[in-house]
C-alpha positions as CSV (number, residue, x, y, z in Angstrom):
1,X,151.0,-13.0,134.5
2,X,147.3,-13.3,134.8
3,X,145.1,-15.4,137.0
4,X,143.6,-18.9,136.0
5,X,140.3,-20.0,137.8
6,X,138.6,-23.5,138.6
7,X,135.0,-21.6,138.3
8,X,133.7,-17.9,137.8
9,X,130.0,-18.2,139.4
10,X,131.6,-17.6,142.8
11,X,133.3,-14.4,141.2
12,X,129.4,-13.6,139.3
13,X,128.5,-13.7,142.7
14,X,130.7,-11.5,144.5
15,X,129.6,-8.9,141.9
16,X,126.0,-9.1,142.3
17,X,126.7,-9.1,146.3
18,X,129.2,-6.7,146.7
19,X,129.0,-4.1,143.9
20,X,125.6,-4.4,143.3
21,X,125.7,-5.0,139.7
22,X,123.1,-7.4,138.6
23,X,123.4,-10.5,136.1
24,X,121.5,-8.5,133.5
25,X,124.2,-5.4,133.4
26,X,127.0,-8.7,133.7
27,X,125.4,-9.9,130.6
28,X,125.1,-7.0,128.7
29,X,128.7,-6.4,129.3
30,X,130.2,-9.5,128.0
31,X,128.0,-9.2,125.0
32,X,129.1,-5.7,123.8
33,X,132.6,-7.1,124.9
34,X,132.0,-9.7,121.9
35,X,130.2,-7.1,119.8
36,X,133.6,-4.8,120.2
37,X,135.7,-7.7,119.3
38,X,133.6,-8.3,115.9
39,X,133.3,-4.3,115.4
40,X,137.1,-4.4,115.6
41,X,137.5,-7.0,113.0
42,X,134.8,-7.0,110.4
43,X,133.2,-4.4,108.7
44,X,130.2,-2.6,108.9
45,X,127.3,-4.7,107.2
46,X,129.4,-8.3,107.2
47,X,126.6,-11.2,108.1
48,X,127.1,-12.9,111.7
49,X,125.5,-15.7,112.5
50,X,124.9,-16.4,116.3
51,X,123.8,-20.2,117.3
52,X,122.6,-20.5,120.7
53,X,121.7,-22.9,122.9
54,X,119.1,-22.8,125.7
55,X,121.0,-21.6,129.3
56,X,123.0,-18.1,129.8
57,X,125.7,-18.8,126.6
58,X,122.7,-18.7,124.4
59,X,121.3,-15.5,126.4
60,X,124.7,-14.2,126.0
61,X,124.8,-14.8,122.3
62,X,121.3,-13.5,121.6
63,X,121.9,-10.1,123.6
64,X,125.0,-9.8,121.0
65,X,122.9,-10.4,117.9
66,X,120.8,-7.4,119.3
67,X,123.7,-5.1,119.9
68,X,125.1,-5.7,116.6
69,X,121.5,-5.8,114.6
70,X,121.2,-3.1,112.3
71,X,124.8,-2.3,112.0
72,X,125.9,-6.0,110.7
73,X,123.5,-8.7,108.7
74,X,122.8,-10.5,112.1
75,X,121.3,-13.6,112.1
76,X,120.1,-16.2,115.4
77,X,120.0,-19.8,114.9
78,X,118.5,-21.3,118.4
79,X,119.8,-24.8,118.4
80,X,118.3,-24.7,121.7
81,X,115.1,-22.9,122.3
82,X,115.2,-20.6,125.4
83,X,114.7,-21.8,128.8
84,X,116.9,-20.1,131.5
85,X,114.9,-16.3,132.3
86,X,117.7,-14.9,130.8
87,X,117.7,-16.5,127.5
88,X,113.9,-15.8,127.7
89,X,114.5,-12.3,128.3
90,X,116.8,-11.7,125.7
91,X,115.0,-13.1,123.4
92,X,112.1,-10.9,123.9
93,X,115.1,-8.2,123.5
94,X,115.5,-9.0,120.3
95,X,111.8,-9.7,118.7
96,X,110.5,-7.0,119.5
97,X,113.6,-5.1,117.2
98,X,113.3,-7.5,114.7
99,X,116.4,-10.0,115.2
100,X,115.9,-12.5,112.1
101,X,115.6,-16.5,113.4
102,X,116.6,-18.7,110.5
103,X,116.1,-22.4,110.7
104,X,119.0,-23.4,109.0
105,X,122.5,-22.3,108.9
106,X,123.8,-19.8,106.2
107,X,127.2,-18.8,104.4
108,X,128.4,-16.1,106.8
109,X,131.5,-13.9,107.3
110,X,131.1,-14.7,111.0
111,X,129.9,-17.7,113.0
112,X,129.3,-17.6,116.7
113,X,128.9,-20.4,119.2
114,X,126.8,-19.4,122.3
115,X,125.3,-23.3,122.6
116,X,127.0,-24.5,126.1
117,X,129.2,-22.3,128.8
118,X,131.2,-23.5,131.6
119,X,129.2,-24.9,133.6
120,X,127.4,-27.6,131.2
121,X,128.5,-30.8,132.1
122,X,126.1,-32.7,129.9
123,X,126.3,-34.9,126.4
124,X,125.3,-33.7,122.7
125,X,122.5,-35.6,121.2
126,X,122.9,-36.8,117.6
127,X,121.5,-33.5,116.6
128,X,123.5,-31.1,118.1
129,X,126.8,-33.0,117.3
130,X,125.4,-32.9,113.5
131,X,125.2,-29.2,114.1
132,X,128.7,-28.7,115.3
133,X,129.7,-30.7,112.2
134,X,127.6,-28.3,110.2
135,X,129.3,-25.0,112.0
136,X,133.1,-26.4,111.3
137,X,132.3,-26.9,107.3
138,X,131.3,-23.5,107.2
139,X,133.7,-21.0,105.9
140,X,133.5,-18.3,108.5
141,X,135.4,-17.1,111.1
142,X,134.7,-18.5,114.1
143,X,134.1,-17.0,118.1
144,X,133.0,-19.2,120.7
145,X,131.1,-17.3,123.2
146,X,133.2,-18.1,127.1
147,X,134.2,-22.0,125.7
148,X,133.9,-24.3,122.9
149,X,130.9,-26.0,122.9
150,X,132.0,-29.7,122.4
151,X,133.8,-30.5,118.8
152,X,133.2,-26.7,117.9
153,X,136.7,-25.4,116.0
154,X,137.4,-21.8,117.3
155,X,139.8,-19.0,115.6
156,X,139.0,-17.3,119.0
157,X,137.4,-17.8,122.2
158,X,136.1,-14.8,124.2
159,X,135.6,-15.9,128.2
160,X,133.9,-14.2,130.0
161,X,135.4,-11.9,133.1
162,X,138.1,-14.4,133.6
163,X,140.5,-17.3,132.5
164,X,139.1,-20.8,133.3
165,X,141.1,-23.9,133.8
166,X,138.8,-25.7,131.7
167,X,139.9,-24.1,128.4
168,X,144.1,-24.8,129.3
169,X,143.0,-29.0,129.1
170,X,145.0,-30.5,126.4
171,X,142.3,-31.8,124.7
172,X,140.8,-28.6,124.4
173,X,144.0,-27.1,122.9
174,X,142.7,-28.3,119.6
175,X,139.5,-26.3,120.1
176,X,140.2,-22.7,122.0
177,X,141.7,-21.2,118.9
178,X,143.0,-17.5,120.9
179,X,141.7,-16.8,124.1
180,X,140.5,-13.1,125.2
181,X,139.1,-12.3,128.5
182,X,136.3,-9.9,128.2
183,X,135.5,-7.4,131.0
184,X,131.8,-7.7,132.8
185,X,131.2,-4.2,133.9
186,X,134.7,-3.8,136.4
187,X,138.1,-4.4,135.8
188,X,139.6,-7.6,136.0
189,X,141.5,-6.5,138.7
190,X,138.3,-5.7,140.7
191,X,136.4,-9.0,139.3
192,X,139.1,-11.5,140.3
193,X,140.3,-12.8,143.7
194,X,143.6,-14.5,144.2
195,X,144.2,-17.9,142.7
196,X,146.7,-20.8,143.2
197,X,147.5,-20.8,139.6
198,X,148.5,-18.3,136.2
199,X,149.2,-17.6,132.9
200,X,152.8,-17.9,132.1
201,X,153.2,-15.3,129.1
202,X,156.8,-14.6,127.5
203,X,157.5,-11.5,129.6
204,X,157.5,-13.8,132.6
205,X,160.9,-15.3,130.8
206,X,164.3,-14.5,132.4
207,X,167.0,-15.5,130.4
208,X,170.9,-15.9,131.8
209,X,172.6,-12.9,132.1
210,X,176.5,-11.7,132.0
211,X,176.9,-8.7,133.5
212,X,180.2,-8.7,135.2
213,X,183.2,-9.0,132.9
214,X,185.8,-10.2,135.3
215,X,184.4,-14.3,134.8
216,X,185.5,-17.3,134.1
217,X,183.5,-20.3,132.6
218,X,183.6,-21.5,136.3
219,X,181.5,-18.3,137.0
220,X,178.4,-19.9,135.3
221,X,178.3,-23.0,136.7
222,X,178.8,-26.8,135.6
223,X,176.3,-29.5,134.8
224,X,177.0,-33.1,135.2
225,X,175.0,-34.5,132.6
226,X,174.4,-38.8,133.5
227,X,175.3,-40.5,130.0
228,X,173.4,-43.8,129.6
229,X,172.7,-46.6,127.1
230,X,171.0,-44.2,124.7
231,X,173.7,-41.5,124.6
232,X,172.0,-39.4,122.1
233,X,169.4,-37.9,124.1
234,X,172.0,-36.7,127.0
235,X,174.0,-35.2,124.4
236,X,171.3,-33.4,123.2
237,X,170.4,-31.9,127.1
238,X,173.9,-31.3,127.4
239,X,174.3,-29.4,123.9
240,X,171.3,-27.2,124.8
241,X,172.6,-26.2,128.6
242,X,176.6,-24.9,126.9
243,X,174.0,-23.1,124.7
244,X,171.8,-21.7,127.4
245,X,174.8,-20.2,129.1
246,X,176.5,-23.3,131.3
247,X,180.2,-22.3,131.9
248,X,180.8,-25.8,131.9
249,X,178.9,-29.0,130.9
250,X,180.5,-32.7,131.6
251,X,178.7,-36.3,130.6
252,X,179.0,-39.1,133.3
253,X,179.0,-42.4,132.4
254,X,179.1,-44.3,128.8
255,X,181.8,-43.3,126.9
256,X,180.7,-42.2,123.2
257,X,183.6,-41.2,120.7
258,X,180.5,-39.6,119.4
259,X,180.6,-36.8,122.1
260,X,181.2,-32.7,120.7
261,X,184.7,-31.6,121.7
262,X,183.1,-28.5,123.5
263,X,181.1,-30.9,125.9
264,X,183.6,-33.2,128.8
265,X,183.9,-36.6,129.5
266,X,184.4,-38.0,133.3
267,X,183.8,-41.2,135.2
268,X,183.7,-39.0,138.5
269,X,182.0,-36.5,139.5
270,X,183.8,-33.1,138.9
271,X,184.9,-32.0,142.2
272,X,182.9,-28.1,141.1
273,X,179.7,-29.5,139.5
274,X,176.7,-27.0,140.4
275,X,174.0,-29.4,139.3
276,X,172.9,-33.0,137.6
277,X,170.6,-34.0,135.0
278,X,169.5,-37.7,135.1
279,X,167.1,-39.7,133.2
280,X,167.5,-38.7,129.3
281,X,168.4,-42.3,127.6
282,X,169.7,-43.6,130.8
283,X,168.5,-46.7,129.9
284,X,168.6,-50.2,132.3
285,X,172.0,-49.6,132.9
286,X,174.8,-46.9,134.0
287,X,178.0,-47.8,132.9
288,X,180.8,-47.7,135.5
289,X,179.3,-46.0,138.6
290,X,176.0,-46.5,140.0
291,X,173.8,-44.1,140.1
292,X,173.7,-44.0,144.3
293,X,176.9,-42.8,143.8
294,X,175.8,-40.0,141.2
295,X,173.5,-38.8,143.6
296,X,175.4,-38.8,146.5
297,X,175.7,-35.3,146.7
298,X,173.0,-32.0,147.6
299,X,173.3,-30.6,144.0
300,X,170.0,-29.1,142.2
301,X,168.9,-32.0,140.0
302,X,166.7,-32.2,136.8
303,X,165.3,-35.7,136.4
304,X,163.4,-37.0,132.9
305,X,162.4,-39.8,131.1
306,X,163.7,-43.5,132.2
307,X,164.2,-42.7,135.9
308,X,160.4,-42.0,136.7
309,X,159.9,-45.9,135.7
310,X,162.6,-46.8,138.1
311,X,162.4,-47.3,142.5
312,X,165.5,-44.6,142.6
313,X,163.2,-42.2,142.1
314,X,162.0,-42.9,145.7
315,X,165.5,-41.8,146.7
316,X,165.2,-38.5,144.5
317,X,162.2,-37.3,145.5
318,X,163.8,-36.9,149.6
319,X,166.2,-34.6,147.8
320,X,165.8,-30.3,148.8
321,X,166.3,-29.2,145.2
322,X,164.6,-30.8,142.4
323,X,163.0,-30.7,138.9
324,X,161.2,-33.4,137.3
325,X,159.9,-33.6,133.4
326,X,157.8,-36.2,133.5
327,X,155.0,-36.5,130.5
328,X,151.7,-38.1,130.7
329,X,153.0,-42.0,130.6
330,X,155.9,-40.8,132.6
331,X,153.7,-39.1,135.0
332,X,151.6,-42.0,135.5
333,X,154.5,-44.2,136.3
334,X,155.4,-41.9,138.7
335,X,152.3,-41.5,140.5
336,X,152.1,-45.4,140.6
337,X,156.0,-45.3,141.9
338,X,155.0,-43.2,144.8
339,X,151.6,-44.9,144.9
340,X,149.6,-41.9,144.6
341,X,147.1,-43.3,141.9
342,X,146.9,-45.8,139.6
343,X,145.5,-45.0,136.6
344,X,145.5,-44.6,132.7
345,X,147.2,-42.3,130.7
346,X,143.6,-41.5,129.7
347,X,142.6,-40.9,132.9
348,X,145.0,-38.2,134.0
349,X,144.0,-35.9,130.8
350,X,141.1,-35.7,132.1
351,X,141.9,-34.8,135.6
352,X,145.7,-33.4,135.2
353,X,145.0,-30.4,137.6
354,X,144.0,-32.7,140.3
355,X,146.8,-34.9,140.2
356,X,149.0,-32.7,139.5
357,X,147.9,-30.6,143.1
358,X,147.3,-34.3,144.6
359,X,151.5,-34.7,144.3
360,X,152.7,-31.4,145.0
361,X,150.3,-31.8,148.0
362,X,152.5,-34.8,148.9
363,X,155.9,-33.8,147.7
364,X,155.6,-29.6,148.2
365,X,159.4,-29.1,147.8
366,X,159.5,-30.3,144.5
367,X,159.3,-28.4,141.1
368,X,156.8,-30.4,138.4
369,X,157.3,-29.7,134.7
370,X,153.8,-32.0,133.4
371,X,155.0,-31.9,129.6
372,X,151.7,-31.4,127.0
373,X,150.0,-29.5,124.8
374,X,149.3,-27.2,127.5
375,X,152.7,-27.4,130.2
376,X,151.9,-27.0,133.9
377,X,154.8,-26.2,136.3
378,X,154.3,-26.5,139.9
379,X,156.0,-26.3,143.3
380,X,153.9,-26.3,146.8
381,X,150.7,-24.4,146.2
382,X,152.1,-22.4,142.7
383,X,150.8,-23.3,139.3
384,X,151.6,-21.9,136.3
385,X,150.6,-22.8,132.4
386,X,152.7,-22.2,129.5
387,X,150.0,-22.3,126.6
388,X,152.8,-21.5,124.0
389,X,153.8,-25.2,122.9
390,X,153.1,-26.2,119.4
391,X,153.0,-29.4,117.5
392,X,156.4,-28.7,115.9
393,X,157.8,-30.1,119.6
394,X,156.2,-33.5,119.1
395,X,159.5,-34.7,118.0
396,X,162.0,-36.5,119.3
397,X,164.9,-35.0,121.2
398,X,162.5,-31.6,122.2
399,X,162.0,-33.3,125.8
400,X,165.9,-33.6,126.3
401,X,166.6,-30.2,124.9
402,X,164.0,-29.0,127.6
403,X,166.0,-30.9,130.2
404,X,169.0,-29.4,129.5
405,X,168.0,-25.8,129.3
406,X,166.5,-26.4,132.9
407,X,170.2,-27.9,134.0
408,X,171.8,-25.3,132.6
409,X,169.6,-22.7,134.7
410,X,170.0,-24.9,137.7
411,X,173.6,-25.2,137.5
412,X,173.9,-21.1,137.2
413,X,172.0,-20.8,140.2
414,X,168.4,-20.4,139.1
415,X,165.8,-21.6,142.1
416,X,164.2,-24.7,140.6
417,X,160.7,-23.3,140.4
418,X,161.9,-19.9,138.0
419,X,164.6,-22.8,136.0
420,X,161.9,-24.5,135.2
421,X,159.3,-21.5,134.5
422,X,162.1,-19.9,132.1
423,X,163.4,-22.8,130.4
424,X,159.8,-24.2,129.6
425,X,159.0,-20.0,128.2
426,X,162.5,-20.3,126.4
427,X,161.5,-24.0,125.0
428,X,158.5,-22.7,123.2
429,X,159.6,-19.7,122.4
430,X,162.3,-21.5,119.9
431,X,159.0,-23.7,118.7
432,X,157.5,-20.6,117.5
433,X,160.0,-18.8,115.8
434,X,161.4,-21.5,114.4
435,X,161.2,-20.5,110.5
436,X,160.8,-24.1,108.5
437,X,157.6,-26.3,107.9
438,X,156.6,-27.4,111.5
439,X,157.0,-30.8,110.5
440,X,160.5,-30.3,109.7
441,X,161.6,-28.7,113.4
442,X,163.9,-31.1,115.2
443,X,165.8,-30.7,118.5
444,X,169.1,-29.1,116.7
445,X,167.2,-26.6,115.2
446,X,166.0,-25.9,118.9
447,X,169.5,-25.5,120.0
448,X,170.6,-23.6,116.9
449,X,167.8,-20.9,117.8
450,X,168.7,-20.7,121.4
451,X,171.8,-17.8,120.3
452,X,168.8,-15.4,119.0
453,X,166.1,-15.5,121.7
């Protein structure tokens, strides 16, 4: 699990402070960390392009194009002249070798984007977004140097000494292509400090386990699924939990003739439920019971969809053991519910780390699941990201399937926070090896893969 920062000039700084290493030898490390990653991949003599811009990224990307000059067809394109001392100085670096400046952009077999880092928080002109428009048509493969600059389409990005929080945006999900942290002159283990939040990888998955053989289907708990209006989507969560190991799995609520014979039926609550899931199609109305009386119990509960647009969700959030899988509309609602923030859906993309810190500030007991491109899962003062998703979830039914592979983890016993970690892993991982066009993927074939992760 690695660590995920807000900003990496503090962690510049501890190196220049405390192990004496200056920003010149932290440069020159991240750019034979690039020149490594392009030695690895393309042959001796391919043409690299390097367009930089006028602050460190650009002095990053011109001390590359002097590492790899006479080795590789290197080429710098300064859509920036210059101006930070270290851009100046690398650019002396490579004059007086003989580091060819072209004025226009070439066919290239490689195409790197030093123009902005982290820290740039300015616009592009008219110019410089014609240039990125340039870059993208070009036919090369393509590195951007620590980030994206603004538009720029990566196959990889190569950050520099540490993962930034900035790069794990949705929006930029379109953009970051890989990600690879490059070392700056000590391990990472040296470089970093603790951090707040991480990098969910597929190792950090634990999937149910049956170990002892002397069990029943009582031995792996029983999720009480609340069955409303829509019926289709709690079928689907409750489908998914059997799957993901549930002993047993009942619906509450709406009768539906509809229902699979492996999955129960009750108006009451089962007197040895382990956990509740509430919120997928619920609807404006629950059948026979009300949903005080659904919830008057201490069970671990997963809550979704309608219920963050409803004031019971007041009443939920008091409870000791919850998950909630909101996404960005639903997450807004919510934040309005508990009047937290008012805002656009808009609004929140752009700031999703803070409000998502701003309510587990608030509500520290409970476990968030923020659904997205890029899913954050949080509890107290823990974040984590699971980067895996693809678009092939952006399909009905994926939310409820996620919902009920949480409720199944819940209802064997799982602590909310490592339900939800696993299940959001376990979620994406059926996304990705899910064999069909992408487009095709819907949330049976999710459940149908859950028997071979």
């Amino acid at each position: 699990m690695q660590r995920i920062f807000d900003e990496v000039a503090s962690l510049d700084e501890r190196c220049y402070e405390e192990f004496a290493l200056s920003e010149d030898l932290l440069m020159e490390h991240a750019a034979n960390g690039m020149a490594s990653f392009i030695r690895g991949r393309f042959k001796r003599g391919s043409k690299v392009i390097i367009v930089c811009g006028s602050g460190n990224n650009g002095a990053d990307g011109i001390a590359l194009a002097r590492i790899l000059h006479g080795d590789y067809e290197t080429k710098i394109y300064h859509a920036k002249e210059p101006k930070s001392e270290m851009a100046k100085l690398q650019k002396k670096r490579c004059d007086a070798i003989g580091v060819e400046v072209i004025d226009s952009l070439e066919i290239c077999d490689v195409l790197v984007d030093a123009i902005v880092g982290t820290g740039y928080s300015g616009g592009f002109n008219e110019d410089l977004k014609s240039l990125i428009l340039e870059m993208n048509e070009n036919r090369a493969f393509k590195i951007a140097c620590d980030v994206p600059s603004s538009g720029f389409y990566a196959d990889v990005t190569l950050t520099m000494g540490a993962l930034k929080k900035s790069s794990f945006l949705d929006s930029q999900k379109e953009f970051i292509g890989e990600i690879k942290v490059l070392d700056l002159g000590v391990a990472r283990e040296v470089y970093e400090t603790e951090s707040s939040w991480h990098l969910l990888d597929f190792e950090d998955l634990i999937l149910p386990k049956r170990e002892k053989k002397n069990t029943h289907k009582g031995s792996f708990g029983h999720l009480v699924l609340a069955c409303g209006q829509k019926s289709g989507a709690s079928i689907l969560s409750a489908k998914a939990a059997l799957r993901f190991g549930a002993g047993l799995v009942t619906l509450m609520g709406y009768e539906n003739t509809q229902i699979p014979h492996t999955i129960m039926y009750s108006h009451a609550m089962p007197y040895n439920a382990t956990a509740l899931a509430l919120g997928m199609g619920l609807g404006n109305e629950f059948s026979d019971i009300e949903l005080s009386e659904f919830l008057d119990n201490f069970l671990p509960l997963i809550a979704d969809a309608d219920v963050f647009h409803m004031e019971i969700i007041k009443e939920i959030l008091k409870r000791d053991k919850i998950v909630l899988t909101p996404h960005a509309k639903e997450f807004v609602a919510l934040l309005k519910q508990v009047g937290l923030a008012d805002l656009s859906v808009a609004e929140l993309q752009k700031e999703r780390f803070f409000f998502v810190e701003l309510f587990c500030k608030e509500y520290p007991h409970v476990t968030l699941v923020l659904k997205g491109a890029n899913v954050i899962i949080a509890k107290g003062d823990e974040f984590f990201i699971n980067p895996h998703g693809t678009s092939a979830l952006a399909k009905g039914g994926s939310g409820d399937v996620l919902s009920g592979l949480i409720g199944a983890l819940l209802a064997q016993g799982y602590a909310p926070l490592e339900a939800a970690k696993s299940a959001s892993l376990a979620h994406t991982a059926l996304a990705q090896s899910y064999k069909g066009a992408d487009f095709s993927m819907t949330a049976e074939d999710l459940i149908e893969g859950i028997g071979k992760l």
